[in-house]
N, C-alpha and C positions, 0 to 999 in steps of 0.2 A: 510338423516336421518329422516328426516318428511314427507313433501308430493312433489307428481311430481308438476313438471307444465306444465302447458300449455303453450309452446314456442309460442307462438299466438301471433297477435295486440294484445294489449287491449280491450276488450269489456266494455263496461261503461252499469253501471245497477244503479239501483237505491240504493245512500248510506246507507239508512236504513229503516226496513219496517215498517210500520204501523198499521199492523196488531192487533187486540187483543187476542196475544195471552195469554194462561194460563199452571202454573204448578200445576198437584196436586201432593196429596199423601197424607202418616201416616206417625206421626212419632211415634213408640214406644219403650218399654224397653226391654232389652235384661235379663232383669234378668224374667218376667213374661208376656213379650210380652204385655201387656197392654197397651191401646194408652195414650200418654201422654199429659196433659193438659198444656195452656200457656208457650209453648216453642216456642221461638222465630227461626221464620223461613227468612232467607232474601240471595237477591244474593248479592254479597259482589260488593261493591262501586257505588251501583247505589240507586234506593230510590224506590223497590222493596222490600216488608216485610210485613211479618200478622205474627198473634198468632195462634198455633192451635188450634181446638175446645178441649169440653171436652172429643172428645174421639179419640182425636189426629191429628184428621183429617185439610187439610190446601189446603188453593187453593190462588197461586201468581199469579194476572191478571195485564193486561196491559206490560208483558212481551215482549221487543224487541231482536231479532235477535240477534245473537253472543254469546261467550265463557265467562261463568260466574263460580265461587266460590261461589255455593251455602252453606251458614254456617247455622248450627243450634244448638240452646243455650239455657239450660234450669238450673236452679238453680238445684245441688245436682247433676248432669252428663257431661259425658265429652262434650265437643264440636267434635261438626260432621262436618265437609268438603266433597263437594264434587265435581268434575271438571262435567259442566251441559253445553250441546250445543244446542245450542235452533237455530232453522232451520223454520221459517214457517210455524209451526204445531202446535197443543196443546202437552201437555209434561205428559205422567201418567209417577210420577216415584214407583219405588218398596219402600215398606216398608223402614223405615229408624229407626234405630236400636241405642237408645241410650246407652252409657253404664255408670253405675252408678259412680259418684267419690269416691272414697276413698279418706278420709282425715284424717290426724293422726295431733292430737294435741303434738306439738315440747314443749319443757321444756322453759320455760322463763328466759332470762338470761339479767341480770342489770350489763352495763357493764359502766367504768366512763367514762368522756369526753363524753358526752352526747352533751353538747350545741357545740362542735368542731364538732362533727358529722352533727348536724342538719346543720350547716355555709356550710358543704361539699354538703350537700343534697342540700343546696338552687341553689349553683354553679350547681349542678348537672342538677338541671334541669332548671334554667336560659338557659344552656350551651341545653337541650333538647331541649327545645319550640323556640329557635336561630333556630335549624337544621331543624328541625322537624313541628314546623310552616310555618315556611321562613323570610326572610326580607323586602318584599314587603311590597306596599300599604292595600293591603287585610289582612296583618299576624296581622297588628297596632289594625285590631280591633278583632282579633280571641281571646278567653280565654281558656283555660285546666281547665273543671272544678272541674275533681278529681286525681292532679297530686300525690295523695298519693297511688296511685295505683302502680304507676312503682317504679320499682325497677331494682338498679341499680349496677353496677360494674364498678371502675374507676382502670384501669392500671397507676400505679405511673410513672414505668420505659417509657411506652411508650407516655402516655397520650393518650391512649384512652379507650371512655364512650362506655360504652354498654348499655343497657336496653330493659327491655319487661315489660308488663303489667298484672297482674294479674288474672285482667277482662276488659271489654269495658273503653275504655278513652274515656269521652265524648268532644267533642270541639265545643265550640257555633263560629259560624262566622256570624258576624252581617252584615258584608260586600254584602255576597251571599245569605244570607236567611237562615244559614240551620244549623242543627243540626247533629255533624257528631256521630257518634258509634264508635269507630276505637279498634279492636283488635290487639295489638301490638305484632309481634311474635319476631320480634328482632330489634336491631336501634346499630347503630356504626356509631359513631364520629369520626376522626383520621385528628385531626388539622396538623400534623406534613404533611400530604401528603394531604388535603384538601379535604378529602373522607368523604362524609357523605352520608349514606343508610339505608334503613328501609322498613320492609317487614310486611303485616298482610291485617286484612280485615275488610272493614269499610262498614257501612250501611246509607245512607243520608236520615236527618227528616228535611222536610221543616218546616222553623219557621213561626205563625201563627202572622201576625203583621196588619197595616191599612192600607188602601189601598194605600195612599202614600207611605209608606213603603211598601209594595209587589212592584209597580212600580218601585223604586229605585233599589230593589232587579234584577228585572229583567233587568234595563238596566245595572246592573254593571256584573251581568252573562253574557251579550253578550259584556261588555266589556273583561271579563276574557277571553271568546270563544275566541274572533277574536286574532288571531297569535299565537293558541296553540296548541299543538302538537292532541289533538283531533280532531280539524278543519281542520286541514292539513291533517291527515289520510284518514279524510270523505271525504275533495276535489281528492284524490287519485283514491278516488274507484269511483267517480263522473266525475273524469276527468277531473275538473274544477279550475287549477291552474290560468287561467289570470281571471278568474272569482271573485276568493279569495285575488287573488294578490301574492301568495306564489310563487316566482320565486327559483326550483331547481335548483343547479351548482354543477360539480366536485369542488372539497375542495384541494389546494397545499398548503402544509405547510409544517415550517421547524424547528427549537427551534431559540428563538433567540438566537444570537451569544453572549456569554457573561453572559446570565442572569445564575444566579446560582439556583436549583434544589431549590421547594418550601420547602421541608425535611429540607436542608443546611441552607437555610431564618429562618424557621420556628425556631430551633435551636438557632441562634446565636441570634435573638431574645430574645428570651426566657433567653438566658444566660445574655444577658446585661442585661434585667431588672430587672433580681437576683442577680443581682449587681451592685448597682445603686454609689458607690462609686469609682468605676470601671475608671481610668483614663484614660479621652475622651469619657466617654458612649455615651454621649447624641451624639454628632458626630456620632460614630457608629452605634447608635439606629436609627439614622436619614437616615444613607445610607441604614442598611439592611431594613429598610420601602418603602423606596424609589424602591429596589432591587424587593419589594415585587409586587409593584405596574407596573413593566413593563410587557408585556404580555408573555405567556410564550411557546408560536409562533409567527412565520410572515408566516399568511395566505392570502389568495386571492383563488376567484373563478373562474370561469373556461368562459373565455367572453363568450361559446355559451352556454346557459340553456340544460338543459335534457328536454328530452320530458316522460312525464310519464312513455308511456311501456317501457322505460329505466331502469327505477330504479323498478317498480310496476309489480308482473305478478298476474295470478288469478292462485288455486289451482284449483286439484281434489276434492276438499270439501267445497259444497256450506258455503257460507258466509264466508270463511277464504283466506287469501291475502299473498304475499310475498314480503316485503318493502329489496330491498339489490342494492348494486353496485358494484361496483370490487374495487374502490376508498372509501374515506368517502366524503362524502355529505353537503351542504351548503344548507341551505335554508332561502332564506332573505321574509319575509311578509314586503308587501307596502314599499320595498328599491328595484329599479331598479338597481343597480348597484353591480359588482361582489365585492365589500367589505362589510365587517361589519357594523351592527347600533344594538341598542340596543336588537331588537327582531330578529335578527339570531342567529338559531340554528346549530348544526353540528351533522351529525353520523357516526360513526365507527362504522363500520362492524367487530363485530368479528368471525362473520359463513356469509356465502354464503348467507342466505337470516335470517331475522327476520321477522315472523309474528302476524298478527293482525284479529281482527274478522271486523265482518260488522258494528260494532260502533262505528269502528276506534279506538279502544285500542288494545297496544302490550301484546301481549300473551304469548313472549318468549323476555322478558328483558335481560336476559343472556345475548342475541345474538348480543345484539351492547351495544355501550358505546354512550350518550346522551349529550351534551357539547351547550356552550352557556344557551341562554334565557332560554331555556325548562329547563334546567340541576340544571338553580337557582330557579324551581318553587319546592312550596312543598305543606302541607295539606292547606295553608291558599287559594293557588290557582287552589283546584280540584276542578272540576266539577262531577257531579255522568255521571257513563258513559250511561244512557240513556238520557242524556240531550238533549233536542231540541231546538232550538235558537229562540231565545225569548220569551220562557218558563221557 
């Protein structure tokens, strides 16, 4: 359904180019064609972006290789997306054509239970910046500095939170240096089955600090780097897994025998503690916790490692890759051994191949399911994806 391959070895190229390369272009309006002044131009999740001039015009340098969401944002017009493949050349694109907002002023309406509401909103996004941050080391120092911007939807019956954002969410992370932009297009919580996801596009501002602190910054970047699923991509198209240390395995796994469905957990749960008069709760509350905590496979890997062009082929289109197995996948960083430790990852396949560009980001998320280490990271532990290590 995408692209051939090439049944080949592996060919090992270099994982990312260094080129400088540039995009230009206009952007203007569609109502008078006129180019438009101070509109934010950027590819989304890397730390690429300028303002256009005043007569629209815009030029993105230091541009690397691979498949970007170019967005562009200007006060009073919609937002523009565009899917942009940058190959090793300079980039003219065509005119870019905004179109004005309409905004209609809604009636105001004072409705009571006012401070109930606000209590729900704080849960709300307490229950966001949990998901949507992460729990890591890195999340402790992230802040949301305009959470009045989302807006939200909580399902009673089901218990779950939805949200998007109006405009950019800003996120300071003191951690990595950098100041994110994040346009929220959707976010779903659903504790009952332990699904959390979120889709949109971010733009990275490195934060201006001393140089002790730029230092710090940079070694906790390459702390994030080492055993992340961008590192491991790059080691792919590099070919350099004993290099990295990332040892690939076939994945067998099975449920465990007994343990009851995290939906079933989550539920009784939730029921005992709405009832806390409830005769034997605390017994109860204490097993289904327990219940919660067992895992919810018995996996193991495969004693002999994959070899790259196993799992890795190259396309018919320069700078793009096909990451798939027949099986799901184990990959343990700096653990020699076919089991688990903290930073093993897993992937499901759920099409024949998932692909990625030349900066080792997946381009078709759909196409597997991500489990383990990788699966618990979130905004507090991206990196923008032209990142270069120890940069």
């Amino acid at each position: 359904m995408y692209r051939s391959l090439f049944l080949l070895l592996f060919i090992t190229i270099p994982a990312y180019s260094f080129a400088q390369i540039s995009i230009t272009g206009k952007v203007i309006s569609t109502d008078n064609k006129n180019g438009i002044a101070a509109a934010s131009v950027f590819l989304s999740n890397s730390k690429v972006g300028t303002i256009t001039k005043n007569d629209g015009t815009y030029e993105l340098t230091y541009v690397k290789d691979g498949q970007y969401d170019m967005l562009v944002s200007c006060i009073g017009y919609e937002i523009y997306h565009k899917q942009v493949s940058v190959k090793y050349s300079n980039l003219q694109m065509p005119d870019i054509e905004l179109v004005p907002q309409i905004s209609q002023l809604g009636e105001v309406k004072i409705r009571p239970g006012r401070a109930k509401r606000d209590l729900k909103r704080e849960r709300y996004i307490r229950m966001f910046k949990e998901q949507f941050l992460g729990r890591t080391k890195n999340a402790t120092s992230c802040r949301l500095l305009n959470p009045e911007l989302l807006e939200f939807n909580f399902d009673e019956a089901s218990d779950k939170l939805t949200a998007t954002s109006s405009d950019f969410l800003v996120i300071e992370n003191k951690t990595l240096g950098y100041r994110i932009r994040y346009l929220l297009k959707s976010f779903l919580y659903d504790p009952r089955d332990g699904v959390a996801a979120y889709t949109g596009s971010s733009v990275f501002e490195p934060i201006n600090g001393t140089p002790q602190q730029e230092a710090n910054w940079i070694n906790k970047r390459v702390e994030t780097y080492k055993g992340s699923e961008l590192q491991f991509l790059r080691a792919c198209i590099a070919d350099a897994m004993p290099l990295n240390e990332f040892i690939v395995r076939r994945l067998y796994r099975k449920p465990t025998p007994g343990r009851p469905a995290d939906s079933l957990i989550y539920e009784r749960v939730k029921y005992i503690r709405s009832h806390p008069s409830a005769f034997g709760s605390r017994d109860s509350l204490n097993y289904w916790i327990g219940q919660s905590k067992l895992p919810t496979n018995e996996q193991r890997g495969s004693e002999e490692p994959l070899k790259t062009a196993e799992y890795v082929k190259r396309t018919d289109e320069k700078g793009v890759y096909a990451l798939g197995y027949s099986k799901p996948i184990m990959i343990n960083f700096r653990h020699k051994e076919n089991s688990s430790n903290e930073r093993t990852s897993y992937i499901i396949f759920r099409e024949p191949y998932t692909y990625f560009d030349s900066n080792g980001v997946i381009f078709t998320p759909e196409n597997c399911i991500i489990e383990g280490y990788w699966g618990t990271l979130r905004i507090a532990d991206l990196l923008p994806v032209d990142y270069e290590l120890g940069k």
